[in-house]
Structure formats: C-alpha cells, structure tokens
ROKOLTI-623317 format. One record per atom (N, C-alpha, C): residue in three letters; atom name; residue number from 1; y, x, z. Coordinates in steps of 0.001 Angstrom, whole numbers, plus 500000, padded with zeros to 6 digits. Each point is the difference from the previous one (the first is absolute). Example, Ala and Ser with C-alpha at 12.3 -4.5 7.8 and 13.67 -1.06 7.14 Angstrom:
<atoms>
ATOM   residuo   atomo   num       yy       xx       zz
ATOM       ALA       N     1   494310   513190   507800
ATOM       ALA      CA     1   501190   499110   500000
ATOM       ALA       C     1   501200   500900   500000
ATOM       SER       N     2   501050   499650   499280
ATOM       SER      CA     2   501190   500820   500060
ATOM       SER       C     2   501090   499230   500730
</atoms>
This chain:
<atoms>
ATOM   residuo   atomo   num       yy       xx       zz
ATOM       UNK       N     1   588867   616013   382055
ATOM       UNK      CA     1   501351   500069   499510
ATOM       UNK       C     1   500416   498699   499318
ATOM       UNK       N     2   499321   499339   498940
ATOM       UNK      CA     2   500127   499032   499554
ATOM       UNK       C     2   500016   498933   501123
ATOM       UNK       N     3   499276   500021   500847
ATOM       UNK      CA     3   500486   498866   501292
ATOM       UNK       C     3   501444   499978   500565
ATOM       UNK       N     4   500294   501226   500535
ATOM       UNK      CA     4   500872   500110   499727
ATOM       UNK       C     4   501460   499705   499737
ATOM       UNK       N     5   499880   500489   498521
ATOM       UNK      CA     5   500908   499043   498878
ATOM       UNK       C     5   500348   498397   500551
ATOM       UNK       N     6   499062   499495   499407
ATOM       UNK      CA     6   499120   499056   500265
ATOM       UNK       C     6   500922   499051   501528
ATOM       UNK       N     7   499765   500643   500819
ATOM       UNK      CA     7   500858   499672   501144
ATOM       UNK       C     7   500866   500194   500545
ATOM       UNK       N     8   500907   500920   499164
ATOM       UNK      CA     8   501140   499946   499906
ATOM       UNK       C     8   501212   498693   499058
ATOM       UNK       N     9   499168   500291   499154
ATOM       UNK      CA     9   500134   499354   499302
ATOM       UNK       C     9   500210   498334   500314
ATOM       UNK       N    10   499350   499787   500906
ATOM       UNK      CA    10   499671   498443   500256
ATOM       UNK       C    10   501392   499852   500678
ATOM       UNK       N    11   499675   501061   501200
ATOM       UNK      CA    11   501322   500048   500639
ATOM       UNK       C    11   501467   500014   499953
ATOM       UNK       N    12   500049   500508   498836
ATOM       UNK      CA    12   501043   500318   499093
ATOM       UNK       C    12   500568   498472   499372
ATOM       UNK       N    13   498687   499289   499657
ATOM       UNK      CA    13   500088   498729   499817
ATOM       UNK       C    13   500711   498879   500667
ATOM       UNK       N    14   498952   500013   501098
ATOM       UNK      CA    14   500469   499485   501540
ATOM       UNK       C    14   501121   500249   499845
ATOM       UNK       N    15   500570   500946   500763
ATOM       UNK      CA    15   501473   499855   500523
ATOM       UNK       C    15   500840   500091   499112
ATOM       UNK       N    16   500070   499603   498571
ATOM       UNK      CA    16   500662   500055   499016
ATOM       UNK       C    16   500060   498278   500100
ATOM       UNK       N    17   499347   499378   500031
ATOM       UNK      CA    17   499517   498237   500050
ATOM       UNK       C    17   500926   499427   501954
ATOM       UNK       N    18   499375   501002   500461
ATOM       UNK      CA    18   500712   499609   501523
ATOM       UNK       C    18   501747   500038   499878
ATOM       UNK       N    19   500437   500698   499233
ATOM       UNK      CA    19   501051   500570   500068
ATOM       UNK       C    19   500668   498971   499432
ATOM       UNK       N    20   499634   499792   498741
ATOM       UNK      CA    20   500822   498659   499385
ATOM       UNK       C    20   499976   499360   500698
ATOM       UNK       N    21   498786   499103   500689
ATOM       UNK      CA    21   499631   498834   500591
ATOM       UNK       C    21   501523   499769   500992
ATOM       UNK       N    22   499381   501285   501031
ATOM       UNK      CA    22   500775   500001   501129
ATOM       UNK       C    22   501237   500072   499977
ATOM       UNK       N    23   500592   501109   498878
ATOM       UNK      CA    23   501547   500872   500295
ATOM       UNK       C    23   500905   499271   498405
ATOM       UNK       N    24   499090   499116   499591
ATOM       UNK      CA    24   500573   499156   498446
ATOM       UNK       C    24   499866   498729   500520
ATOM       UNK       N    25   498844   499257   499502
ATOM       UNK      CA    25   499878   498386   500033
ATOM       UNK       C    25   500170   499518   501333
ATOM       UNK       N    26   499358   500530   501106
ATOM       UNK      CA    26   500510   499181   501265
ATOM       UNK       C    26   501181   499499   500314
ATOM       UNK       N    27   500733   501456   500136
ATOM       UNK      CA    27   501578   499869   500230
ATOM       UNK       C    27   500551   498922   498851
ATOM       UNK       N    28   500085   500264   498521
ATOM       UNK      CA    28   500295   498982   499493
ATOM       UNK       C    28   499648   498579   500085
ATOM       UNK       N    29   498844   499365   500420
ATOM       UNK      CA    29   499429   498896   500762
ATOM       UNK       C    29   500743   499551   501102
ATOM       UNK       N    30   500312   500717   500875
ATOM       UNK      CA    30   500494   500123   501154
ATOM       UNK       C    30   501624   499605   499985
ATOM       UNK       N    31   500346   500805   499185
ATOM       UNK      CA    31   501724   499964   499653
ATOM       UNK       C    31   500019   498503   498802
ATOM       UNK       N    32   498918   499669   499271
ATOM       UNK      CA    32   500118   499027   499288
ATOM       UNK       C    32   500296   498788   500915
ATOM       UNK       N    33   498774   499845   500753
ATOM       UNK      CA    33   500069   498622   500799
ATOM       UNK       C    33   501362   499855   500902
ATOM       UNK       N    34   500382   501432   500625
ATOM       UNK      CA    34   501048   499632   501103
ATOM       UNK       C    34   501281   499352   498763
ATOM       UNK       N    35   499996   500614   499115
ATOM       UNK      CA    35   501303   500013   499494
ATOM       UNK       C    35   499919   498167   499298
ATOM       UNK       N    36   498602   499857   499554
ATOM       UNK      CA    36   500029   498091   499835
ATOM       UNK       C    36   500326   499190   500998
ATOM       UNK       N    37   499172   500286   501681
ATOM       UNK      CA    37   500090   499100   500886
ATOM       UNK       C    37   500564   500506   500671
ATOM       UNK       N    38   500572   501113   500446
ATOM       UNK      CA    38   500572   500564   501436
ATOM       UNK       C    38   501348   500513   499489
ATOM       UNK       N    39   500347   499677   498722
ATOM       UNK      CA    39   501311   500872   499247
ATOM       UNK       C    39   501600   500569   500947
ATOM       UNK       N    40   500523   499196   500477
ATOM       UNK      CA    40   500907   500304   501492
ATOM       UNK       C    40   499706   500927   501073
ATOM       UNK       N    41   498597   499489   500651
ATOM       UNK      CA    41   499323   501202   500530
ATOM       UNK       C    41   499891   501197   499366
ATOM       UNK       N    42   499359   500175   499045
ATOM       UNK      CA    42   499235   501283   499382
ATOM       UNK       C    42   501542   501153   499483
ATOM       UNK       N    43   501267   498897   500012
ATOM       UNK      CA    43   501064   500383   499173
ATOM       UNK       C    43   500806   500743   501842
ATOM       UNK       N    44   499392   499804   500990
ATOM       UNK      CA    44   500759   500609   501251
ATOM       UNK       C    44   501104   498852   500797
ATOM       UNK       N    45   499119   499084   499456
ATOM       UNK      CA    45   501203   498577   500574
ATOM       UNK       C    45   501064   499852   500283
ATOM       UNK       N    46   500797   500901   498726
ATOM       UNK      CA    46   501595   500139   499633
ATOM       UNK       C    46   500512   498836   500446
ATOM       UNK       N    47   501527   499895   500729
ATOM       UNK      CA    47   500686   499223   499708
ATOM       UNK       C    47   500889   500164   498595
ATOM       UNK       N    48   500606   499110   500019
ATOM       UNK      CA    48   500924   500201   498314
ATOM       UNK       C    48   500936   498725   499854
ATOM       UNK       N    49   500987   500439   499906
ATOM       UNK      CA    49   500953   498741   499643
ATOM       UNK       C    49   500267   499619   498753
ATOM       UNK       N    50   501252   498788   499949
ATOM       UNK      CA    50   499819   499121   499032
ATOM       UNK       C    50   500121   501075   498396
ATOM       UNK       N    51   500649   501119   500678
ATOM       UNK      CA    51   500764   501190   498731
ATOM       UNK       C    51   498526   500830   499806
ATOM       UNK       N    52   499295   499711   500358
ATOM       UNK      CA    52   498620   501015   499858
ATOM       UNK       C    52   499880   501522   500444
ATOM       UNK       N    53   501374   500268   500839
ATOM       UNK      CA    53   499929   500812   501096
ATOM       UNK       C    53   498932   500059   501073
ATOM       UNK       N    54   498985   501196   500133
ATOM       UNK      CA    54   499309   499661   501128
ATOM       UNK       C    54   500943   500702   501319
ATOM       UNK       N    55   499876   499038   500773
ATOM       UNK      CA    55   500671   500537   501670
ATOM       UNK       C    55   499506   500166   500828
ATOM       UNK       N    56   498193   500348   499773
ATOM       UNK      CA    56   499325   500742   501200
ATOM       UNK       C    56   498401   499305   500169
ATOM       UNK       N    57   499385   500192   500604
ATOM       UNK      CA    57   498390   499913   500123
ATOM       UNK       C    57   499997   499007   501290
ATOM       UNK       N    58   499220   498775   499800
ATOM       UNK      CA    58   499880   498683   501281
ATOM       UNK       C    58   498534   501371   501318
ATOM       UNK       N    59   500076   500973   498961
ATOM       UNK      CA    59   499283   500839   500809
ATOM       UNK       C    59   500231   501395   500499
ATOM       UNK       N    60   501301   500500   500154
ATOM       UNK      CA    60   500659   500915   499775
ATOM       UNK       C    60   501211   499819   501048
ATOM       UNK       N    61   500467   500542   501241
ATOM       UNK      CA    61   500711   500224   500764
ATOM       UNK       C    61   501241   500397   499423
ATOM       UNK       N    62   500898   499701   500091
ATOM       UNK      CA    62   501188   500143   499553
ATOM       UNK       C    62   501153   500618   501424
ATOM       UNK       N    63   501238   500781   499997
ATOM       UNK      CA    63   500439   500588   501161
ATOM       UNK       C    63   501781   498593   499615
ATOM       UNK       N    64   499975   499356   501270
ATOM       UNK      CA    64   501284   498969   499802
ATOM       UNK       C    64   500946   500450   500942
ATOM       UNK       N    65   501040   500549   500220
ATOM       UNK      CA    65   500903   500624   501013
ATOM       UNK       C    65   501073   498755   500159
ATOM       UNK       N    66   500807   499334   499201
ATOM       UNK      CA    66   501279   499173   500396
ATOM       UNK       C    66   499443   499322   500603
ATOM       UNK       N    67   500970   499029   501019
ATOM       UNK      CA    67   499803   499127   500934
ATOM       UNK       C    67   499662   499029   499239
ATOM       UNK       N    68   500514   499360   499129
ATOM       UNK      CA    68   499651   498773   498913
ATOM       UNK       C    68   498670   500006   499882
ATOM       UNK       N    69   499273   500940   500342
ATOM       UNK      CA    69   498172   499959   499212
ATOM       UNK       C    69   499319   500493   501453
ATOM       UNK       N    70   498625   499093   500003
ATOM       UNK      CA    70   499135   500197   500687
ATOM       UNK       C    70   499620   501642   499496
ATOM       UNK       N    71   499764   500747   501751
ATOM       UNK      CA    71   499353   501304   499541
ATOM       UNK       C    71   498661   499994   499806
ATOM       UNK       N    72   499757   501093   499468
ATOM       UNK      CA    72   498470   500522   499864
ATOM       UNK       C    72   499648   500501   501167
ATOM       UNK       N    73   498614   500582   500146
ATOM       UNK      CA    73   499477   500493   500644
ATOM       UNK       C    73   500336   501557   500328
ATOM       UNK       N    74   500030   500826   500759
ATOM       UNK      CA    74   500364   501051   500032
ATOM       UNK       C    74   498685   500675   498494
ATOM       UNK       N    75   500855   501244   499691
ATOM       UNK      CA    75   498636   500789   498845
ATOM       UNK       C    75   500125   501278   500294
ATOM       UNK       N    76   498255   500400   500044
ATOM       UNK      CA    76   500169   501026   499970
ATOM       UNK       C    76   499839   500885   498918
ATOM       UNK       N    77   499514   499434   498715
ATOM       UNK      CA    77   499857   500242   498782
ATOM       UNK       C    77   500957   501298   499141
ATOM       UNK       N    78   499956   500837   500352
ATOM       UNK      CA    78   500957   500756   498924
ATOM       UNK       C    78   501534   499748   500799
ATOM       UNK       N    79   500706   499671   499481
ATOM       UNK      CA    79   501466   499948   500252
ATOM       UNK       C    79   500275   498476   500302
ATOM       UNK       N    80   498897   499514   500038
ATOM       UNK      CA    80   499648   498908   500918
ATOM       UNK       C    80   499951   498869   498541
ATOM       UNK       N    81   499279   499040   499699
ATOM       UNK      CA    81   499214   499313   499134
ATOM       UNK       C    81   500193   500560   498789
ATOM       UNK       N    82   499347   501433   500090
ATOM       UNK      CA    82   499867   500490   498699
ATOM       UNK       C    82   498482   499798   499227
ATOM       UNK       N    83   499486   499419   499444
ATOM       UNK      CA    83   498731   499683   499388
ATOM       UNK       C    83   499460   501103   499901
ATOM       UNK       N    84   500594   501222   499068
ATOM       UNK      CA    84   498920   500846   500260
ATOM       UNK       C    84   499738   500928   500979
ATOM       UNK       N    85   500170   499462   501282
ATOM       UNK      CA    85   499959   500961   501172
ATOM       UNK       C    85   499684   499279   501021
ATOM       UNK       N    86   498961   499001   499347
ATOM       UNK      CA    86   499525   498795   501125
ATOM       UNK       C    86   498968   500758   500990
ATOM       UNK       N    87   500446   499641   501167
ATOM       UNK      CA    87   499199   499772   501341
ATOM       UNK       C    87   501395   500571   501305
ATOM       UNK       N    88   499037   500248   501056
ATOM       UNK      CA    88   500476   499619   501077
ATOM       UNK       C    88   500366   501621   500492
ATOM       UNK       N    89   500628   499958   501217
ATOM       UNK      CA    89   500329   500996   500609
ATOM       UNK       C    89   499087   500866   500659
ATOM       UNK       N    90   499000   499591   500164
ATOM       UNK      CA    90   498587   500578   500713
ATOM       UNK       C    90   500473   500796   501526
ATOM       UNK       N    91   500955   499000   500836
ATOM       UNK      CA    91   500264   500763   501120
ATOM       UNK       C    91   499111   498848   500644
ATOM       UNK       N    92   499883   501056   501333
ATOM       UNK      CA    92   499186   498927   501234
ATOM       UNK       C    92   500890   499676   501041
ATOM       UNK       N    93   499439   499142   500619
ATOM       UNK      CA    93   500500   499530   501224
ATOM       UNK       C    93   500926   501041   501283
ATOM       UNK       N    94   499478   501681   499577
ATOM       UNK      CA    94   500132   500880   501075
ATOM       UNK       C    94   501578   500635   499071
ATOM       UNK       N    95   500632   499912   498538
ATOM       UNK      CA    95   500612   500555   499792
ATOM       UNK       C    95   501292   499609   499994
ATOM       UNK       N    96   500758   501196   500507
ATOM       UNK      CA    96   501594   499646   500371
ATOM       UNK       C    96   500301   499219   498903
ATOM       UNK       N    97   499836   501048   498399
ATOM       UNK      CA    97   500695   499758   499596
ATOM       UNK       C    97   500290   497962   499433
ATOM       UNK       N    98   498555   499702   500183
ATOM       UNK      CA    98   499731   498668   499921
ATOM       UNK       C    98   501122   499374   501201
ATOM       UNK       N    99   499879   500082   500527
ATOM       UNK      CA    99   500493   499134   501365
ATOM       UNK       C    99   501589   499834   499932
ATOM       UNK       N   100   500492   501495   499505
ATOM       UNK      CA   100   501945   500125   499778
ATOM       UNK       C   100   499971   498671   498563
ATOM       UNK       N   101   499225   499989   499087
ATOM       UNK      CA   101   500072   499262   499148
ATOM       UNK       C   101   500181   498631   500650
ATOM       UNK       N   102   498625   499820   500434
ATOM       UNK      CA   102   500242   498507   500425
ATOM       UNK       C   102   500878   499796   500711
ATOM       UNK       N   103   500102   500739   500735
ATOM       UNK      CA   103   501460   499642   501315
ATOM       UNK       C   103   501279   499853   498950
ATOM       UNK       N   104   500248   500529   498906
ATOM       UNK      CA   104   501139   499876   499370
ATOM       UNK       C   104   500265   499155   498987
ATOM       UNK       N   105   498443   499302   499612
ATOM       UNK      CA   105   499634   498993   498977
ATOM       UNK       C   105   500722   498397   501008
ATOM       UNK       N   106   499368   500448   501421
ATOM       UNK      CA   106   500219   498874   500937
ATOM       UNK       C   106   501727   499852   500177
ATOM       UNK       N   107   500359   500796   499951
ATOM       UNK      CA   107   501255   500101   500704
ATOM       UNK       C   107   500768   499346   499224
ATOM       UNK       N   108   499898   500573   498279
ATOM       UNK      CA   108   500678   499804   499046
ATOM       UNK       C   108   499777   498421   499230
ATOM       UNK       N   109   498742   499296   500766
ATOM       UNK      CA   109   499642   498649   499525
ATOM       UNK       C   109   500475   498900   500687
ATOM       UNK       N   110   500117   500660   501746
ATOM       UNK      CA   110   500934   498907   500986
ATOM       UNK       C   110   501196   500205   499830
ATOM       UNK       N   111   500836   500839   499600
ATOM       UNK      CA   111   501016   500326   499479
ATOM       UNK       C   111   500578   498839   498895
ATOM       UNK       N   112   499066   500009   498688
ATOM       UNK      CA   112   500679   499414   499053
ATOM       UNK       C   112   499545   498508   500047
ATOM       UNK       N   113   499052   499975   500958
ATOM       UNK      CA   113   499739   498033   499962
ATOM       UNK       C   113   500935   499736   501570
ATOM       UNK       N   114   500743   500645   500539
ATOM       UNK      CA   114   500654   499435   500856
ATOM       UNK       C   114   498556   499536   501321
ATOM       UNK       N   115   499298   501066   500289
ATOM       UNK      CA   115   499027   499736   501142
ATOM       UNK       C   115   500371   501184   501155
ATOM       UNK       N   116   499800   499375   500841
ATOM       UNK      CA   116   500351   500005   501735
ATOM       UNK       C   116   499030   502083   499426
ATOM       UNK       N   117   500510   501128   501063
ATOM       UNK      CA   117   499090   500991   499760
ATOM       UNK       C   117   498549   500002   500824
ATOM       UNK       N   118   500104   498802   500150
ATOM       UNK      CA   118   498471   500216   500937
ATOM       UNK       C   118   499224   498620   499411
ATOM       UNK       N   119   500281   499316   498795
ATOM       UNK      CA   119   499575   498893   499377
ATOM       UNK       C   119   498582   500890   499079
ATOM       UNK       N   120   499026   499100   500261
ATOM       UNK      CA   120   498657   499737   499264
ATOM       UNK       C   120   500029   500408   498681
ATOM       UNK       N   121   499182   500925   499221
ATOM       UNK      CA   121   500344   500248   498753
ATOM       UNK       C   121   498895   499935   499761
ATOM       UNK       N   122   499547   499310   498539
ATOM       UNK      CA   122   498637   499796   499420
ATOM       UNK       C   122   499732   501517   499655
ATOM       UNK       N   123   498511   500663   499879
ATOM       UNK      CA   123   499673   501326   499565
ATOM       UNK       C   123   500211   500389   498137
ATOM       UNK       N   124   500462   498767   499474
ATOM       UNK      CA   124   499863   500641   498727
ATOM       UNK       C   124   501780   499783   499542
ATOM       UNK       N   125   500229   500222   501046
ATOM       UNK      CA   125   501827   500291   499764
ATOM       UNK       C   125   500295   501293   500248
ATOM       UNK       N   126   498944   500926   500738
ATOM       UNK      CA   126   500638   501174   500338
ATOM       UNK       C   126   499013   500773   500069
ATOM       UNK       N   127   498572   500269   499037
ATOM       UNK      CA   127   498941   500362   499619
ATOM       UNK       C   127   499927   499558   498672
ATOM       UNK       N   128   499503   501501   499461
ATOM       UNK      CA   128   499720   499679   498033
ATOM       UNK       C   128   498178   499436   500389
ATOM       UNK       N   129   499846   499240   498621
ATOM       UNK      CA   129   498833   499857   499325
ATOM       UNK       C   129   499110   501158   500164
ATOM       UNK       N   130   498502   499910   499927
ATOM       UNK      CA   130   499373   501074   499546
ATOM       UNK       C   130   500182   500755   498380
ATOM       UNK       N   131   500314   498951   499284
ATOM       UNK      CA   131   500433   500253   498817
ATOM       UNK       C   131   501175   501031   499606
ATOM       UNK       N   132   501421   499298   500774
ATOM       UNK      CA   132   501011   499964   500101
ATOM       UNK       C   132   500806   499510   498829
ATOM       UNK       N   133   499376   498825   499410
ATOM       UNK      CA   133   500489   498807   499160
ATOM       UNK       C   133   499526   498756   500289
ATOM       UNK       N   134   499927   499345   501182
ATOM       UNK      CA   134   499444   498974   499854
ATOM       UNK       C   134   501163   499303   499793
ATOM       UNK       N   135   499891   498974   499033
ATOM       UNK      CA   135   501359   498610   499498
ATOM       UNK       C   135   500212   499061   501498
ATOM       UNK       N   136   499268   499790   500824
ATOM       UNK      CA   136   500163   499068   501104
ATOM       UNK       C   136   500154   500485   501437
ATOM       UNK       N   137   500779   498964   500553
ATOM       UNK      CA   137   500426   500222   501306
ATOM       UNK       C   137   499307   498668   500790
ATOM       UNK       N   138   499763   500209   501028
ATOM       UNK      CA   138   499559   498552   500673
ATOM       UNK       C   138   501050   499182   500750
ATOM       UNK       N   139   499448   499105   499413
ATOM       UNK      CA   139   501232   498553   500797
ATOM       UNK       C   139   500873   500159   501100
ATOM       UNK       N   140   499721   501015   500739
ATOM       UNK      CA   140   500699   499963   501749
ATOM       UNK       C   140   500809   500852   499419
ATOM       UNK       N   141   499841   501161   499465
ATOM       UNK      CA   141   500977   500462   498793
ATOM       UNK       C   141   501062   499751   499314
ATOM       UNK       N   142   499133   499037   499344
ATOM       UNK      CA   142   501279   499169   499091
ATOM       UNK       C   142   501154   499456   500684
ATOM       UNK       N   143   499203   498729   500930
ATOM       UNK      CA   143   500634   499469   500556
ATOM       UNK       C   143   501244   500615   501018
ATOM       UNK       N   144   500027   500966   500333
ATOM       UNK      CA   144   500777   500914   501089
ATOM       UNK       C   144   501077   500435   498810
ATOM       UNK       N   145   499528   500237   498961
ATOM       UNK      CA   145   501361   500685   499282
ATOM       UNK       C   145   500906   498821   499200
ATOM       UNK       N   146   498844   498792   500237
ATOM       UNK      CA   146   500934   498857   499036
ATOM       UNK       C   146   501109   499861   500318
ATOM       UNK       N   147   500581   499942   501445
ATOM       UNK      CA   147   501520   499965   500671
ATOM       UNK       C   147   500741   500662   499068
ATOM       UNK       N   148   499847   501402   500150
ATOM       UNK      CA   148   501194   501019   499240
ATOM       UNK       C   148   499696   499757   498086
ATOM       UNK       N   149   499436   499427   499625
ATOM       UNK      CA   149   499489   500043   498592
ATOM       UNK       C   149   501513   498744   499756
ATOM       UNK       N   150   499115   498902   500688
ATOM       UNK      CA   150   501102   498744   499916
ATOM       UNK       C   150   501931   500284   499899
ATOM       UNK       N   151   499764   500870   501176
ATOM       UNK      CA   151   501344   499804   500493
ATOM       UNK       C   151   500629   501103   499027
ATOM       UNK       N   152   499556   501008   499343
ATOM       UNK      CA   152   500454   500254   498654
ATOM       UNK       C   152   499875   499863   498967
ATOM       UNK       N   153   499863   499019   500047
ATOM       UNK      CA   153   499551   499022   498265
ATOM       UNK       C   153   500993   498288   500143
ATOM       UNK       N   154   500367   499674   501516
ATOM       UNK      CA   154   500657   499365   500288
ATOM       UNK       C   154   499033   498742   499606
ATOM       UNK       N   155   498950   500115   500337
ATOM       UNK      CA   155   499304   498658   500023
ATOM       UNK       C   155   499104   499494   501167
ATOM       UNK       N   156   499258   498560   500057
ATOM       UNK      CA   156   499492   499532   501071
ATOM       UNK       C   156   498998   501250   500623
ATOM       UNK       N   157   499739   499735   501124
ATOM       UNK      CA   157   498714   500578   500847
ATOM       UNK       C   157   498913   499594   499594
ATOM       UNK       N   158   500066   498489   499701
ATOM       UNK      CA   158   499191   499565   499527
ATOM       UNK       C   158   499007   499702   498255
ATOM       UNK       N   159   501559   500563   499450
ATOM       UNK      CA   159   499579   499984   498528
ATOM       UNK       C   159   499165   501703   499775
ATOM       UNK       N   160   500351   500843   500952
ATOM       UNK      CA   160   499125   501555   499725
ATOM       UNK       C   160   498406   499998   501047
ATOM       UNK       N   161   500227   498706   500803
ATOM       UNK      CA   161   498114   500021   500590
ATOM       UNK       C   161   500048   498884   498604
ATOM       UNK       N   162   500165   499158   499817
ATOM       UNK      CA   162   498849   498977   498838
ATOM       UNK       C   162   499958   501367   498898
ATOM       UNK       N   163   500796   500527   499775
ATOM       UNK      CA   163   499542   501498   499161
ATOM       UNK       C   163   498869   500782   499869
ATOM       UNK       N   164   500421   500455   501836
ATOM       UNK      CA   164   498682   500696   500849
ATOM       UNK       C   164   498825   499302   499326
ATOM       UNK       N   165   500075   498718   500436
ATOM       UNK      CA   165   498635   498744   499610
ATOM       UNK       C   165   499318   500133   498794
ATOM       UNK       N   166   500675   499702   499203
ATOM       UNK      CA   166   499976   499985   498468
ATOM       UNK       C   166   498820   501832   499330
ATOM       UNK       N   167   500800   500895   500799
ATOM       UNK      CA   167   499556   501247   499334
ATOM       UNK       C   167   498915   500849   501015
ATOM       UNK       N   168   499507   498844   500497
ATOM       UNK      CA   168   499028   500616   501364
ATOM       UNK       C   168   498608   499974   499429
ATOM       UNK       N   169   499138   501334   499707
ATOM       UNK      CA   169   498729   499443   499734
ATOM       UNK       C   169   498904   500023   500726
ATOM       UNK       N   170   499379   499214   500320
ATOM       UNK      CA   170   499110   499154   501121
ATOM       UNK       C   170   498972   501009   500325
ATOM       UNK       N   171   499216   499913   500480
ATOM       UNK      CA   171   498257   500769   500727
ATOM       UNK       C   171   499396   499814   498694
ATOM       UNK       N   172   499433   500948   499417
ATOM       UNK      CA   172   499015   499788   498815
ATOM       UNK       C   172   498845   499079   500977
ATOM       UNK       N   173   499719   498950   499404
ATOM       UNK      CA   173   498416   499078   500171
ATOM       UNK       C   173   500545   499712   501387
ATOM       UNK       N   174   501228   499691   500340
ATOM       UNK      CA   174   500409   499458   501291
ATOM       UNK       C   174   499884   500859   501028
ATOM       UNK       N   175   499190   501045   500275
ATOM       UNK      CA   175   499342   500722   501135
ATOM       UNK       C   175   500260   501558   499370
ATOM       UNK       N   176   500278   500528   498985
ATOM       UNK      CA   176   499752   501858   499973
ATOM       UNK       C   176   501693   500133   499344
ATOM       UNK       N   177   500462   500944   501477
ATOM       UNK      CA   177   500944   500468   500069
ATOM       UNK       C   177   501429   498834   500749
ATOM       UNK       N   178   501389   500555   499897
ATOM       UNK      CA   178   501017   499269   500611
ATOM       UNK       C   178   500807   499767   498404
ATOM       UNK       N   179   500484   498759   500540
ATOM       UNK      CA   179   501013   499767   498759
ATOM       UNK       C   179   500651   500589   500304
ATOM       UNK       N   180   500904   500501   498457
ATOM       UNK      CA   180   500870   500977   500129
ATOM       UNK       C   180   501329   499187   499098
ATOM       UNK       N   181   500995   500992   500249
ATOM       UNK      CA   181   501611   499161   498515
ATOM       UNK       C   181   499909   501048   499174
ATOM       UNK       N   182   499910   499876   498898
ATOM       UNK      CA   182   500549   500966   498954
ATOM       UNK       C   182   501397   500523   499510
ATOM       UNK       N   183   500281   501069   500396
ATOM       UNK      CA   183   501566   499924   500584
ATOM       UNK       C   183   500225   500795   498107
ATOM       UNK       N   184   499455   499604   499249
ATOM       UNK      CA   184   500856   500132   498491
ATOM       UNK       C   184   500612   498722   499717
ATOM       UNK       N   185   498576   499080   500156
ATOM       UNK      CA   185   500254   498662   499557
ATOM       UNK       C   185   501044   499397   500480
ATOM       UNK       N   186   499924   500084   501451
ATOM       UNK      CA   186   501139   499200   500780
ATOM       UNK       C   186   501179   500893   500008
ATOM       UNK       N   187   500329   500844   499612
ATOM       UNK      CA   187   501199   500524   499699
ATOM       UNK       C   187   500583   499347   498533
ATOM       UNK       N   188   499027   500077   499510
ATOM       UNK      CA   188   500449   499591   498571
ATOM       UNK       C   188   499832   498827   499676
ATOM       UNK       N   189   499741   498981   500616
ATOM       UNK      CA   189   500434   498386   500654
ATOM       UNK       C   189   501298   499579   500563
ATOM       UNK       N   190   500014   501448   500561
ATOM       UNK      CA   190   501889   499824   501405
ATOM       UNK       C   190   500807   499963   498306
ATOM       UNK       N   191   499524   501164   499455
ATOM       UNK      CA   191   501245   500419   498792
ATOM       UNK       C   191   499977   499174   498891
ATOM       UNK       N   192   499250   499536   500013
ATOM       UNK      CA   192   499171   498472   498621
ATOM       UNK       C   192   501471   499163   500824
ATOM       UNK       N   193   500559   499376   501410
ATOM       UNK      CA   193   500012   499485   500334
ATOM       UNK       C   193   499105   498539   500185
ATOM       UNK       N   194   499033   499965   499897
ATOM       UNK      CA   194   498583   499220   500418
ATOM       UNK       C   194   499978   499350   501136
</atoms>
C-alpha cells in the first residue's frame, strides 16, 4: 500500500511539473520569442494604415466585387471569405453541383473582363482555394483583369501591370510553388493611388 502511495504520488508529481513545463513556460517561450523577432508575423501580418486602422490580413482573402479592384478568388468559406468557416467545398470532379458553379464563375468572369466566351480562363478565377481564403491570384489572372481594372480607374494599362509587378510574390527559394499577386495589397496600391 505504501508503494503505492508512493507512486502515485510521484505521478502526481510528474504531471503536475509536465503540465507547467508544457501548457505554462513553453508557450510563453514560444509567444516570447515570436513576439521579439517575428512580431508582424506572430501579430497575423495585419495590414494597417497611416490612421492605425487595420484593413485586413497580407494573409487573409478578402471578397472585391467593383470593377475598379482586382477580384479575389472565388470562396468557398462560409458566405464566402468568412474566417471562421475556412475550407473548401469538398465537391469532386463528378458533382453537378460543382460544375453549374464553375460554368457560372466562368461565364460571369468573361463577362466582366470583356473576354471572347470561349477565351482561356486561368483555374483560380473560377475555382475556390482549398482553404477558401487564399489572398492571391496568379499573374495570368491578374493580368486578364488589368484591362477592366484600368479602364475604370481611368488609368494606363500599363501603370496597373507595373502594379501587377510590384505586388507579385515570387516562388519561395525560386523553385516551391507559382508566384502569385496579392489582390489586398494591389487593390490598396490602385486606391493609395501608387
């Protein structure tokens, strides 16, 4: 019986010592360092203007409807880039209801960039994220909607691709993944006038 005790006791110890360690000091360690060296990161890599308004996450999909602004990605998120209702539609390849979508995502994208109905459409113009927040669109993207962006903002063709340029972020390590535009940033560059 006294053994026992005895080893309960220890145990009792133990995970009384694990518990701090793990579910106290780590996390605070953890949250210490990000918040010295990674502080922007660790903070959700808010944007924020000069008024200390934040206007959205450099990681966070945003939904842009007027012609003046590059769109987002289609979402399937909730009511579409709702954060807390992140992910995807979980339809497959075999379901209608997927397919009326895209067909109407397509329709409604050659429509507002002024493309021919049988013109080339990149897949992440008329397909959500797995997420259904991703912040970026890819360049063939961008570039296809820069026409109608320009021509209601009444500026060059050329001043909304050096835009494109500017807010494009590259292949991590040159090689993993496609550059993509961050369609907060470069919206809010068009409206900066930038």
């Amino acid at each position: 019986m006294k053994s026992l005790l005895s080893e309960i006791r220890r145990a009792f110890l133990a995970t009384l010592i694990l518990a701090v360690a793990c579910c106290a000091l780590y996390p605070a360690v953890v949250f210490g360092i990000s918040q010295l060296f990674f502080k922007s990161k660790a903070d959700g890599s808010l944007i924020v203007n000069d008024q200390g308004t934040v206007l959205g996450s450099r990681l966070i999909g945003q939904p842009f409807s007027a012609d003046k602004y590059f769109h987002s990605r289609p979402s399937a998120a909730g009511n579409g880039y709702d954060a807390t209702s992140s992910g995807g539609s979980n339809l497959g390849p075999t379901s209608q209801k997927l397919r009326d979508s895209v067909a109407q995502n397509l329709a409604d994208y050659r429509a507002s960039n002024g493309l021919a109905t049988n013109a080339p459409v990149p897949a992440d113009a008329v397909t959500a994220s797995a997420s259904g927040l991703d912040p970026h669109i890819s360049l063939e993207n961008a570039e296809l909607q820069a026409g109608r962006v320009a021509k209601a903002r009444g500026i060059a063709l050329e001043k909304a691709r050096a835009l494109i340029a500017e807010h494009t972020d590259r292949a991590d390590l040159g090689i993993l993944g496609e550059p993509g535009v961050n369609v907060l940033e470069l919206n809010l560059a068009l409206d900066a006038g930038k």
